[in-house]
Structure formats: structure tokens, C-alpha cells
VMD Tcl script that builds the backbone (N, CA, C; Angstrom):
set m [mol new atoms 342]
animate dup $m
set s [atomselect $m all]
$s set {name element resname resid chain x y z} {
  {N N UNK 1 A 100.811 141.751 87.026}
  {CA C UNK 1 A 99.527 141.449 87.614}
  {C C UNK 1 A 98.947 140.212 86.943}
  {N N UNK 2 A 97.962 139.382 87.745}
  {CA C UNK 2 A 97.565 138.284 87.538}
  {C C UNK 2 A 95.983 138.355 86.731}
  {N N UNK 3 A 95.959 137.955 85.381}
  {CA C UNK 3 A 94.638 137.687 84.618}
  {C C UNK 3 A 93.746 137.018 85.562}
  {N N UNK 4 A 92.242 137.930 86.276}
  {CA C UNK 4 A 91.337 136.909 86.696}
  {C C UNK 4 A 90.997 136.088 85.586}
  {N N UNK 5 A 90.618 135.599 84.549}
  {CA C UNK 5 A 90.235 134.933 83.662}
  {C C UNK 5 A 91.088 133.685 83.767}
  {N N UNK 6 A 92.284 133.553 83.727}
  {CA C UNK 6 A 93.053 132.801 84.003}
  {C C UNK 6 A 92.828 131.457 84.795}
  {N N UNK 7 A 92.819 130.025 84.090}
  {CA C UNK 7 A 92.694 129.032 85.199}
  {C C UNK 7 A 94.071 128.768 86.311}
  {N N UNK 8 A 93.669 128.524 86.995}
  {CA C UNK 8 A 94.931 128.514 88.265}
  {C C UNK 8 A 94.880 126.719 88.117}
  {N N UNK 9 A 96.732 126.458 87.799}
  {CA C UNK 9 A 97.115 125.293 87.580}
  {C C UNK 9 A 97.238 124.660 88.726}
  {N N UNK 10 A 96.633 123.451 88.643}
  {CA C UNK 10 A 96.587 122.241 90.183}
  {C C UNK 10 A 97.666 121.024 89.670}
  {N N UNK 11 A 98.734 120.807 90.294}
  {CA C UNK 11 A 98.755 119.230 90.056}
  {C C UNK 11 A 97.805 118.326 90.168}
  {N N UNK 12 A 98.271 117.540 89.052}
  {CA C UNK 12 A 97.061 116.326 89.102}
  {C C UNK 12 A 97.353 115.166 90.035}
  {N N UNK 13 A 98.463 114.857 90.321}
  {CA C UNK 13 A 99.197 113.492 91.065}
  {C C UNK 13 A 98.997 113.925 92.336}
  {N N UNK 14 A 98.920 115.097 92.831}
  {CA C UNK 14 A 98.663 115.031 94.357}
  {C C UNK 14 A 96.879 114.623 95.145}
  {N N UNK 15 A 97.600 114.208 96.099}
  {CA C UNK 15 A 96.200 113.161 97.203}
  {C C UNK 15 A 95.961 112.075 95.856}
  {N N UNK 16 A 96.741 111.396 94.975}
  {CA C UNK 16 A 96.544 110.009 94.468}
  {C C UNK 16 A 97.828 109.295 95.111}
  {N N UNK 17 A 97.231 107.737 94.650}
  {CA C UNK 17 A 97.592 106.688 95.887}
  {C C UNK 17 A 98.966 106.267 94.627}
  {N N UNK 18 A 100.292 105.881 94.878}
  {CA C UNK 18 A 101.218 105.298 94.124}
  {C C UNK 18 A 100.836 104.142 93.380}
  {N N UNK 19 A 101.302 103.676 92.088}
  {CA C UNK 19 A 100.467 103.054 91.493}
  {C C UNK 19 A 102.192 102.165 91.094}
  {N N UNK 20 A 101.766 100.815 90.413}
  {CA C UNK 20 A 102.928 99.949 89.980}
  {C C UNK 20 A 102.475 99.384 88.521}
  {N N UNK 21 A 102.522 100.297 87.471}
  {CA C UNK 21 A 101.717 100.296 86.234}
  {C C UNK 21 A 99.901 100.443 86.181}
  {N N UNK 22 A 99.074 99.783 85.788}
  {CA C UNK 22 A 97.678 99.716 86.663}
  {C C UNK 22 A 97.269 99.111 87.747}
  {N N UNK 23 A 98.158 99.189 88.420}
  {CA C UNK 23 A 98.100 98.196 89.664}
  {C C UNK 23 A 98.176 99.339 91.027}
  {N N UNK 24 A 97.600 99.549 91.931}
  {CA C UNK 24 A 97.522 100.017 92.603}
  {C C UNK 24 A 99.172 99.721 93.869}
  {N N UNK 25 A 99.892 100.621 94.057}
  {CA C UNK 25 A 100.966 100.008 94.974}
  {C C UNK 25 A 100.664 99.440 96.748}
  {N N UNK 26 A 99.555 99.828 97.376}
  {CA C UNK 26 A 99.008 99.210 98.317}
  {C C UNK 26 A 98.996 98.297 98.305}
  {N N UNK 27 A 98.597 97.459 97.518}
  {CA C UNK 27 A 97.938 95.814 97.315}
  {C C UNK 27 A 98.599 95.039 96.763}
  {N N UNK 28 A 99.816 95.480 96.419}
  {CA C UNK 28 A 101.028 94.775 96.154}
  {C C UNK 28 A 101.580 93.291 97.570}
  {N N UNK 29 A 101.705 94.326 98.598}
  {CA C UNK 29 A 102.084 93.282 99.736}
  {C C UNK 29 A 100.440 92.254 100.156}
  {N N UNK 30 A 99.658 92.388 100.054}
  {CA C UNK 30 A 98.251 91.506 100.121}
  {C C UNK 30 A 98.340 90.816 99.210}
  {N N UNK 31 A 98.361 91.020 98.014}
  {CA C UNK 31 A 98.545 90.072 96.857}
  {C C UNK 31 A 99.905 89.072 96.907}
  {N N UNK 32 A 101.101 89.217 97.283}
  {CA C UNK 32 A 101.978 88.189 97.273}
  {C C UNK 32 A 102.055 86.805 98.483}
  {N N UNK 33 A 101.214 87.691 99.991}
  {CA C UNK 33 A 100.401 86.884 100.475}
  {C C UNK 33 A 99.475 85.576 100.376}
  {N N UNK 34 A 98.450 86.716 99.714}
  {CA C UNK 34 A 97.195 85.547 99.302}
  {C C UNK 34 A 97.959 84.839 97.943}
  {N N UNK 35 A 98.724 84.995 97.266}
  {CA C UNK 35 A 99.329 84.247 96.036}
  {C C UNK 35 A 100.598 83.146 96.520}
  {N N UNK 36 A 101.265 83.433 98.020}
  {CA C UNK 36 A 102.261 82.431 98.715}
  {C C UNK 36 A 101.084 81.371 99.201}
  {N N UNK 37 A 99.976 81.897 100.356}
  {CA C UNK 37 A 99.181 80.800 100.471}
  {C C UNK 37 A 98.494 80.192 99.549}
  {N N UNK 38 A 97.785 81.003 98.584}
  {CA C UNK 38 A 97.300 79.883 97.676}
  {C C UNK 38 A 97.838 78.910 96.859}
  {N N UNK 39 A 99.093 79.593 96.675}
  {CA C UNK 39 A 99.990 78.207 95.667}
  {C C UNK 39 A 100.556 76.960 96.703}
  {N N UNK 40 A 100.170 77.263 98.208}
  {CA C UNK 40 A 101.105 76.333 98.807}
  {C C UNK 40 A 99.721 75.316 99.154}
  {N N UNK 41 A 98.408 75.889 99.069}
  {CA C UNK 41 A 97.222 74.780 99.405}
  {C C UNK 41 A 96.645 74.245 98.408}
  {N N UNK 42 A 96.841 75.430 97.232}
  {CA C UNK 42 A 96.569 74.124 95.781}
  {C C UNK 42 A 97.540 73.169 95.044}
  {N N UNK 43 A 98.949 73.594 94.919}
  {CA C UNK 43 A 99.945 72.934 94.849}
  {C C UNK 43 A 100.416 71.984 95.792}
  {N N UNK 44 A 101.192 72.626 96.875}
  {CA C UNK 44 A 101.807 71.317 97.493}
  {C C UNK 44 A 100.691 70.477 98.067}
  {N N UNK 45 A 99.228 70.931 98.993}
  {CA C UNK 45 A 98.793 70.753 99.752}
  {C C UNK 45 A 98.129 69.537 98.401}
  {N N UNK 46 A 97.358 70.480 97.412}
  {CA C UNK 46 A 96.096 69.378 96.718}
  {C C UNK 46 A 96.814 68.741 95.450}
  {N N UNK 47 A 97.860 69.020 95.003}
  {CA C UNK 47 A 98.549 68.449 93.890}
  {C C UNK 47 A 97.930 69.215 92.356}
  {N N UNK 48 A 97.349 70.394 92.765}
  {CA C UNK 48 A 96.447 70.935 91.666}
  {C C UNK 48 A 97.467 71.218 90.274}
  {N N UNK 49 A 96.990 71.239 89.148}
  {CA C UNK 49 A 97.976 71.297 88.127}
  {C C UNK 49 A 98.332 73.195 87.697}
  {N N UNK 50 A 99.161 73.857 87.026}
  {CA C UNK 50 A 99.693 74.976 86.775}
  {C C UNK 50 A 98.538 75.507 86.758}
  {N N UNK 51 A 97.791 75.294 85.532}
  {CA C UNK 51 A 96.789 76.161 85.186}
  {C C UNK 51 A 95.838 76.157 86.144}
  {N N UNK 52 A 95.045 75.230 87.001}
  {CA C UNK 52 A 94.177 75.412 88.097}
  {C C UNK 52 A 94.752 76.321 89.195}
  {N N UNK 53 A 96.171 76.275 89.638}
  {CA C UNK 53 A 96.706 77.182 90.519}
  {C C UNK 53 A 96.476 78.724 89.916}
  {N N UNK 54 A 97.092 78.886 88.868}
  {CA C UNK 54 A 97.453 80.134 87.918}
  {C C UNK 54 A 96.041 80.831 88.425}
  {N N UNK 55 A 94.812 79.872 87.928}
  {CA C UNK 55 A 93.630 80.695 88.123}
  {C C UNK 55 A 92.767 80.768 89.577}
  {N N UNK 56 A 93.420 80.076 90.383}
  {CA C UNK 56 A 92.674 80.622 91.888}
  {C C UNK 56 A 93.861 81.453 91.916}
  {N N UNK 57 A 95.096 81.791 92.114}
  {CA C UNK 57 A 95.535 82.577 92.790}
  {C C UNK 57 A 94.912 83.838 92.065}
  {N N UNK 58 A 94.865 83.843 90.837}
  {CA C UNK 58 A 94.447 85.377 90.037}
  {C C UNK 58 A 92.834 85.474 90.423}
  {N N UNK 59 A 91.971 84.546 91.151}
  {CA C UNK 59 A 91.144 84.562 91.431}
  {C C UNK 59 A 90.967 85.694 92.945}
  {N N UNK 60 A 92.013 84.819 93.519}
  {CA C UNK 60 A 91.884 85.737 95.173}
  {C C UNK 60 A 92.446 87.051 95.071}
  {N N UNK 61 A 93.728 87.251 94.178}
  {CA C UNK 61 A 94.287 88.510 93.922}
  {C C UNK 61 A 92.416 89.527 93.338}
  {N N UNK 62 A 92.243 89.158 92.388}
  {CA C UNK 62 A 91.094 90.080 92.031}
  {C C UNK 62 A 89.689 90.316 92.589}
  {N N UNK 63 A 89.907 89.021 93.521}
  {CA C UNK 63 A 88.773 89.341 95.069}
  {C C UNK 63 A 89.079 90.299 96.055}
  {N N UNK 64 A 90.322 90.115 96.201}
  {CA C UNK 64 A 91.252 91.267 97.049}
  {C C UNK 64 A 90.896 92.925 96.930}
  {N N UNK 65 A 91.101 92.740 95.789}
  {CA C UNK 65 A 91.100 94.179 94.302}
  {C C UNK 65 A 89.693 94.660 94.300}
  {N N UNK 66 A 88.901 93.915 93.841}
  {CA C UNK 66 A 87.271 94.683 94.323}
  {C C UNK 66 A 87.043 94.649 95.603}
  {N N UNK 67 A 87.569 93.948 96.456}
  {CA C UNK 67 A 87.117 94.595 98.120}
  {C C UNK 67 A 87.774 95.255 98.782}
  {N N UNK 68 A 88.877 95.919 98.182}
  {CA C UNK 68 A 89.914 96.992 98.727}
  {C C UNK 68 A 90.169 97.832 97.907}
  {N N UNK 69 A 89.815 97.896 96.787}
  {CA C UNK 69 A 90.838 98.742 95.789}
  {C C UNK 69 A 90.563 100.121 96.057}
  {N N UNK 70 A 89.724 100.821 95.656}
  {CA C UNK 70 A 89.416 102.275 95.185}
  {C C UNK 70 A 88.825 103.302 96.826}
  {N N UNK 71 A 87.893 102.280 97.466}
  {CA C UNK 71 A 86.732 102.519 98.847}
  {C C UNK 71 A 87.642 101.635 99.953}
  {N N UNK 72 A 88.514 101.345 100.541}
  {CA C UNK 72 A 88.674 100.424 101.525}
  {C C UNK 72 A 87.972 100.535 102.605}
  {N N UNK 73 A 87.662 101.434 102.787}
  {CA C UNK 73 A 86.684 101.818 103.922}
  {C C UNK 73 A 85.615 101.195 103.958}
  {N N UNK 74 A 84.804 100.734 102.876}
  {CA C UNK 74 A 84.132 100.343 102.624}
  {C C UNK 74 A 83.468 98.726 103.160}
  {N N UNK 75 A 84.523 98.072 102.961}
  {CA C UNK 75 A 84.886 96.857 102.924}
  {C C UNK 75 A 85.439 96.460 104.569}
  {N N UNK 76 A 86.422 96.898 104.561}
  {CA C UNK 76 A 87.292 96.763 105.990}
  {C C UNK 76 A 86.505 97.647 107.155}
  {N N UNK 77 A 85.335 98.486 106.929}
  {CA C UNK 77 A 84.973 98.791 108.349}
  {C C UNK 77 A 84.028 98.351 109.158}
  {N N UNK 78 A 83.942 97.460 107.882}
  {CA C UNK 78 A 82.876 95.780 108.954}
  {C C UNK 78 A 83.558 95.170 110.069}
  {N N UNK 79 A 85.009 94.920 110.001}
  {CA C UNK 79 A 85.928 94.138 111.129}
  {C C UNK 79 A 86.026 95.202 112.220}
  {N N UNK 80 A 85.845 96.381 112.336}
  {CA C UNK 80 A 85.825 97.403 113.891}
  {C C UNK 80 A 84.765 97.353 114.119}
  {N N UNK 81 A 84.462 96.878 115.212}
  {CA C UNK 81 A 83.497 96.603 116.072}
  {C C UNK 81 A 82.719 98.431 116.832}
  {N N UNK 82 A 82.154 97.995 116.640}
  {CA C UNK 82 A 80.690 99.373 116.464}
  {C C UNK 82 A 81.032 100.302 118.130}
  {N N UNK 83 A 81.265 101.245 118.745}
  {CA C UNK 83 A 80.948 101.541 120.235}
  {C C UNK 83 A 79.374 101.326 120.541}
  {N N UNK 84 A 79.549 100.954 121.940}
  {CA C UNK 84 A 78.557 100.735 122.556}
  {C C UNK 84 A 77.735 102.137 123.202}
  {N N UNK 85 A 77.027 102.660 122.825}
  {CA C UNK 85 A 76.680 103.546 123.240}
  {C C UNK 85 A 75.306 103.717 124.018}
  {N N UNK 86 A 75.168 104.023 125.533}
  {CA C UNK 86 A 74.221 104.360 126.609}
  {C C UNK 86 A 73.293 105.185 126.401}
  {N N UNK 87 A 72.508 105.687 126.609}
  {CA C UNK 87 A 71.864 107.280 126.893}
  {C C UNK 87 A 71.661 107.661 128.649}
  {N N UNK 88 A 71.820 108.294 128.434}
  {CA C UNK 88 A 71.870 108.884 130.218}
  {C C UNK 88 A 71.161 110.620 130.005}
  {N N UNK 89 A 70.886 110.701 131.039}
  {CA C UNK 89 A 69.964 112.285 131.180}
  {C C UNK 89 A 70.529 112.899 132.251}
  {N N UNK 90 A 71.374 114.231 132.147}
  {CA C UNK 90 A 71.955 114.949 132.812}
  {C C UNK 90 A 71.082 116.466 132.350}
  {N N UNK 91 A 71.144 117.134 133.865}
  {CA C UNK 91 A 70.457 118.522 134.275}
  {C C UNK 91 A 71.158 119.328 133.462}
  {N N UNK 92 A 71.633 120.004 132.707}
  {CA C UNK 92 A 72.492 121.080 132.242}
  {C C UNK 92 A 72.553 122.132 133.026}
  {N N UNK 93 A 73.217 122.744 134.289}
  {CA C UNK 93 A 73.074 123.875 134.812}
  {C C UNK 93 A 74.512 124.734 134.609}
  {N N UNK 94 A 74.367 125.589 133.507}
  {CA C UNK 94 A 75.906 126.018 133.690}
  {C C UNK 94 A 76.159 126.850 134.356}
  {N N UNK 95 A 77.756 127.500 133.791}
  {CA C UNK 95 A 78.202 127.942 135.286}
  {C C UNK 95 A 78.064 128.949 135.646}
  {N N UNK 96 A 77.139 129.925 135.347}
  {CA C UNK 96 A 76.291 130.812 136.239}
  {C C UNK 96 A 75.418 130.179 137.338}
  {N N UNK 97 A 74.656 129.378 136.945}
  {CA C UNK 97 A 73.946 128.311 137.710}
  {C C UNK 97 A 74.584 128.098 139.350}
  {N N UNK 98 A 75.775 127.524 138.803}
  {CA C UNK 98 A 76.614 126.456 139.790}
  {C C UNK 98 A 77.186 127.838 140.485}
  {N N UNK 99 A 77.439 128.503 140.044}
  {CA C UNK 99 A 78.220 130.159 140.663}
  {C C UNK 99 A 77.300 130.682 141.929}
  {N N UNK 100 A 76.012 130.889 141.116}
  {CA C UNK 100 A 74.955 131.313 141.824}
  {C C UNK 100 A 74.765 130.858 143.130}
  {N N UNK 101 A 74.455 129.244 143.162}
  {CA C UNK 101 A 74.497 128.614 144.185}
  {C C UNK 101 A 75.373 128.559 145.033}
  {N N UNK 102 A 76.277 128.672 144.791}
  {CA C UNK 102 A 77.883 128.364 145.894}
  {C C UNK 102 A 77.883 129.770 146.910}
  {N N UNK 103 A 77.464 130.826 146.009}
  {CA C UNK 103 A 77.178 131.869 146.328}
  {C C UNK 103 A 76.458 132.385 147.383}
  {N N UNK 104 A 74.837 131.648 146.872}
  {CA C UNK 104 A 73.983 131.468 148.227}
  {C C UNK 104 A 74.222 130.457 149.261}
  {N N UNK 105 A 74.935 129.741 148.898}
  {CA C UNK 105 A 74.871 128.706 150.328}
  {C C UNK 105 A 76.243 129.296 150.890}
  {N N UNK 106 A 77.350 130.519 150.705}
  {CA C UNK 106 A 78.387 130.958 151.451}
  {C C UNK 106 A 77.580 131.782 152.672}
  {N N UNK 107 A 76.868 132.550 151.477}
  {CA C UNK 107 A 75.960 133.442 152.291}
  {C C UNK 107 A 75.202 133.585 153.151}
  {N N UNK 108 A 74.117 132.529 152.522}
  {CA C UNK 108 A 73.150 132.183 153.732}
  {C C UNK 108 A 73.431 131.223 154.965}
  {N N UNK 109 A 74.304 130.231 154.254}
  {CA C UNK 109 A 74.857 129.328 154.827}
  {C C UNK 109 A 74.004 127.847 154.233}
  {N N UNK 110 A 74.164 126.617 154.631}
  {CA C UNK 110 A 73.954 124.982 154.352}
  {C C UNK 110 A 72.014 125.609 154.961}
  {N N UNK 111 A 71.094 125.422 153.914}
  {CA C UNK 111 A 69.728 124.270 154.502}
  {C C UNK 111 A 69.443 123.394 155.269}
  {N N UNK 112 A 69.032 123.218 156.020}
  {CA C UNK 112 A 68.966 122.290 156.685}
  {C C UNK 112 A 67.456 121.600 156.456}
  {N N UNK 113 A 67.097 120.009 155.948}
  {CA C UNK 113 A 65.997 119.977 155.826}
  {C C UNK 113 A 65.346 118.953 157.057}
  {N N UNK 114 A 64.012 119.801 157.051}
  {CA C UNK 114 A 62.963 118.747 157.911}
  {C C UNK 114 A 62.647 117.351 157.529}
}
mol reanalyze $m
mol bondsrecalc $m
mol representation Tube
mol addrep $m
């Protein structure tokens, strides 16, 4: 038999995101991205020297990183565009209602109005 007193053991690694040392493994493919374009517009494009490259690319990588890392939701659910939503006013008659009626007009038969 099982001690109520007893804590009941959880893994800890489950519902966490894969990681590549402290690096989150998501943001791996975004980061080699923004680090191919940036070395190709400060380097080839502006002639920028090592160290000016070195530090925009680690610049955009860690812009990346606070606007995606932990919340992406956060960040990225500015680009989906909002639904458009109406208001409209409908009778609610349910289907006793609608029963009722079908009922009387078999019966009595169609109204006819003046």
C-alpha cells in the first residue's frame, strides 16, 4: 500500500522546450538566418571590419532572443491580423417554439393576412 504522506514524483523535463546548452533549440534555425544576412550586408555589402560584424550579428541574434524566447506569443501575435467581428440580433426561439408552430399551421392550416 501507498504512504498518503508521500510526495508523488513528476518528471521535471516534460512540457520543456529542447535546449542546445543555454540556448534554447527553436531559435537555432532564426539565428543562422539573421547571422547569414547580416554578415552578407555588413561584410560583403558595407566592407564593415570583423569586430563591427561580430557585434551586429550578436546584436540581432539577442533581439531575436528577447522577442521570441520564453512568451512567443507574445511578440508574434501582432502579425495575425485580428477577425472582424459584426453584431447582429437574432430572435432565439427554440425548438419547442419552432415545433409548436409547424404544428399549428398543419392544423389549422397557412393565415392568411388582410
Amino acid at each position: 500500500m501507498s504512504n498518503d504522506n508521500e510526495f508523488r514524483r513528476v518528471n521535471q523535463i516534460l512540457g520543456a522546450s529542447p535546449k542546445i546548452g543555454p540556448f534554447p533549440s527553436d531559435l537555432v534555425f532564426p539565428w543562422i538566418l539573421i547571422s547569414l544576412f547580416l554578415f552578407f550586408v555588413c561584410y560583403v555589402f558595407l566592407n564593415l571590419p570583423w569586430l563591427w560584424v561580430i557585434l551586429i550579428v550578436a546584436w540581432g541574434d539577442a533581439t531575436w532572443w528577447v522577442l521570441t524566447g520564453s512568451r512567443p506569443h507574445k511578440f508574434l501575435s501582432k502579425f495575425i491580423p485580428v477577425p472582424r467581428w459584426s453584431r447582429g440580433v437574432y430572435h432565439f426561439s427554440g425548438f419547442h417554439g419552432r415545433l409548436r408552430m409547424e404544428l399549428a399551421r398543419k392544423h389549422h392550416g397557412q393565415r392568411k393576412r388582410i
